[in-house]
C-alpha positions in Angstrom: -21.9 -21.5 -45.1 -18.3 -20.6 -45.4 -15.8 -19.4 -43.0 -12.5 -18.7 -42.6 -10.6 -20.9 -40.0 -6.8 -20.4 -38.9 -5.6 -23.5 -41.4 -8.0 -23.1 -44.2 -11.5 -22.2 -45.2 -14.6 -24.2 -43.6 -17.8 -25.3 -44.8 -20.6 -26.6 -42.9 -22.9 -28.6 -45.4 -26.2 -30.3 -45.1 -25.3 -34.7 -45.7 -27.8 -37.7 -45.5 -27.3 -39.4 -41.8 -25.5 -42.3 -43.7 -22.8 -40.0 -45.4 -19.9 -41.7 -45.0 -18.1 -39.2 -43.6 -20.5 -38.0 -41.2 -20.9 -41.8 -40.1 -16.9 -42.0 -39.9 -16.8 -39.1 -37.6 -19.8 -40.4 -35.6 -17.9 -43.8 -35.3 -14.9 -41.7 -33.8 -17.4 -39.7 -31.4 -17.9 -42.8 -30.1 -14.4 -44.1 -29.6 -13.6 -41.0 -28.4 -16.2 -40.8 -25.2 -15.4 -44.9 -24.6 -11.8 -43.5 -23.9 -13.1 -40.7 -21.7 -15.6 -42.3 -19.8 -13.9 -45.9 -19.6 -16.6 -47.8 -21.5 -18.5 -49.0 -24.8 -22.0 -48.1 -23.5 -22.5 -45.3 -26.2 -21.5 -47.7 -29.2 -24.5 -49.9 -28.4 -27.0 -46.6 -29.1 -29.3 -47.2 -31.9 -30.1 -44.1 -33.5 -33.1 -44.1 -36.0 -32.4 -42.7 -39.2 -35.9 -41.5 -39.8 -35.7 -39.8 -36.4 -32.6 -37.7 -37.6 -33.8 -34.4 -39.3 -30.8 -32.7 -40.4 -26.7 -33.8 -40.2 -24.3 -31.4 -40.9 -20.5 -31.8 -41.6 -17.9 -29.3 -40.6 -15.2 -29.7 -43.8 -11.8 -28.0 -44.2 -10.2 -27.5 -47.3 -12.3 -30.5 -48.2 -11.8 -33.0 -45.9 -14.7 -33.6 -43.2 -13.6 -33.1 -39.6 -16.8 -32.3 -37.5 -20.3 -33.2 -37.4 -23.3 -33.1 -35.8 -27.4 -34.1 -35.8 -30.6 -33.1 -34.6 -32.9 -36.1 -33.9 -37.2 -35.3 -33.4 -37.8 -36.6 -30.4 -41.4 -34.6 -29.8 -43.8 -37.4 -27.7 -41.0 -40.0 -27.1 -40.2 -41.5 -23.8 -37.6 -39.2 -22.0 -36.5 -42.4 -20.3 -37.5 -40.6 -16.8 -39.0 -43.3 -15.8 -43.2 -42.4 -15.4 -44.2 -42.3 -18.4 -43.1 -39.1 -19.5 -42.4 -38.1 -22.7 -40.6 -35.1 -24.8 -42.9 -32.1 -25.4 -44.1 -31.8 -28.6 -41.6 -29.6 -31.0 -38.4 -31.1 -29.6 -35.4 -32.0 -30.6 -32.1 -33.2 -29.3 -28.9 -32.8 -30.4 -26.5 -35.6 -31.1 -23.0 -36.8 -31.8 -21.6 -32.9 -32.4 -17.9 -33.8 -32.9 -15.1 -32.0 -34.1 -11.6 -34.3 -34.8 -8.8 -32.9 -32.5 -6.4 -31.3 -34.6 -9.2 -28.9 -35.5 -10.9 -28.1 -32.1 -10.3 -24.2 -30.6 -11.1 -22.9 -34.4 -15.0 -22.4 -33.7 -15.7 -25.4 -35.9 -18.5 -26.8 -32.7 -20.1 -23.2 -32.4 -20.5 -22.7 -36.1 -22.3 -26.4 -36.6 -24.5 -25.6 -33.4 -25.2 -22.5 -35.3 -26.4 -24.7 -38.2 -28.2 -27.3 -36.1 -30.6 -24.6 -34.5 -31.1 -22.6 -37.6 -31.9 -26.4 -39.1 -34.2 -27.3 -36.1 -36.1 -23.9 -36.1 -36.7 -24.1 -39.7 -38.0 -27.5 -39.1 -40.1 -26.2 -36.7 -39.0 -26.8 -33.2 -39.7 -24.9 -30.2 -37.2 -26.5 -27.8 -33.7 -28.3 -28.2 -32.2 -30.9 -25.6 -28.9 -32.5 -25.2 -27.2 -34.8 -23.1 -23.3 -34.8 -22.1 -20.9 -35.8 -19.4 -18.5 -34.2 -16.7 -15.5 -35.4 -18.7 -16.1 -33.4 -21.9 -15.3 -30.3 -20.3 -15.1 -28.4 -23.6 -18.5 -29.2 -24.2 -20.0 -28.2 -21.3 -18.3 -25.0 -21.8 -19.5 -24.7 -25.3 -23.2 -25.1 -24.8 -22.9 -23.1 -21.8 -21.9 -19.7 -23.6 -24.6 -20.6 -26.2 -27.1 -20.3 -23.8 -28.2 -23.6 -22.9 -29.6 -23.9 -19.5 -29.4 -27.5 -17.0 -32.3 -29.6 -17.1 -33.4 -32.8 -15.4 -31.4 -35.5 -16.6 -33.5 -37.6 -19.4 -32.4 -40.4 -21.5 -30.6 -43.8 -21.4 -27.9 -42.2 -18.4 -30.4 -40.5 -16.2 -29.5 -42.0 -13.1 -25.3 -41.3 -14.0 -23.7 -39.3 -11.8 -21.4 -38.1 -14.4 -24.3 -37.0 -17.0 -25.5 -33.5 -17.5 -28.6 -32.9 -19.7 -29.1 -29.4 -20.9 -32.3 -27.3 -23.0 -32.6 -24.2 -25.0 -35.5 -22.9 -26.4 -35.5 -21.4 -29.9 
């Protein structure tokens, strides 16, 4: 996928989770919502690789400035509380990032475009994600893609300041 973008051409491409690029821009993902939310809670997340089913990188001219995941989380604990668990056929998406000196280009809308294309192909029904009041831009992304609320799940359920959101495919 190629696209024009107001300082050069983009690519979103397919990478291995452990690309170093894609882990790079996770790495800054993190830093960046430990300055936002005033903590290092999300740095001590352990994603497993064999959950991750596809990672994409947003590059410009080359050089990789976004990113994003989809994890299968299909029967898992939903960390609820209960016992409950993910439907079957679900995914959630993680760490979609796009470095600041390229955000307001579409680079986030074109990688969500990849991720659900990825996640229907792999065969899920139903994506989840989980963000926070203080990313206002990405509230405001997944909201005009069509994502709807949904009861907070996952390790900051019970956070006041965390918003949890589904689509399905």
């Amino acid at each position: 996928m190629t696209a024009e973008v107001c300082a050069g051409t983009a690519e979103i491409v397919e990478v291995p989770w452990g690309d170093p690029d894609a882990a790079a821009l996770r790495a800054e993902a993190v830093a960046d919502l430990g300055r936002r939310y005033g903590g290092d809670e999300d740095a001590k997340e352990v994603i497993d690789p064999a959950s991750i089913v596809v990672t994409l990188l947003a590059r410009v001219d080359g050089v990789a400035v976004g990113c994003g995941s989809i994890r299968d989380v299909s029967g898992t604990d939903d960390g609820r509380g209960r016992g409950a668990t993910h439907p079957a056929a679900t995914g959630e998406v993680k760490r979609v990032y796009v470095l600041d000196g390229h955000r307001g280009r579409g680079l986030a809308r074109q990688l969500m475009a990849g991720l659900e294309r990825a996640a229907r192909q792999a065969g899920f029904r139903r994506l989840v994600l989980e963000t926070g009041t203080a990313q206002p831009e990405a509230l405001a992304l997944y909201a005009a893609l069509d994502y709807v609320p949904v009861e907070s799940y996952g390790r900051y359920a019970a956070e006041a300041d965390q918003r949890c959101f589904g689509k399905d495919l």
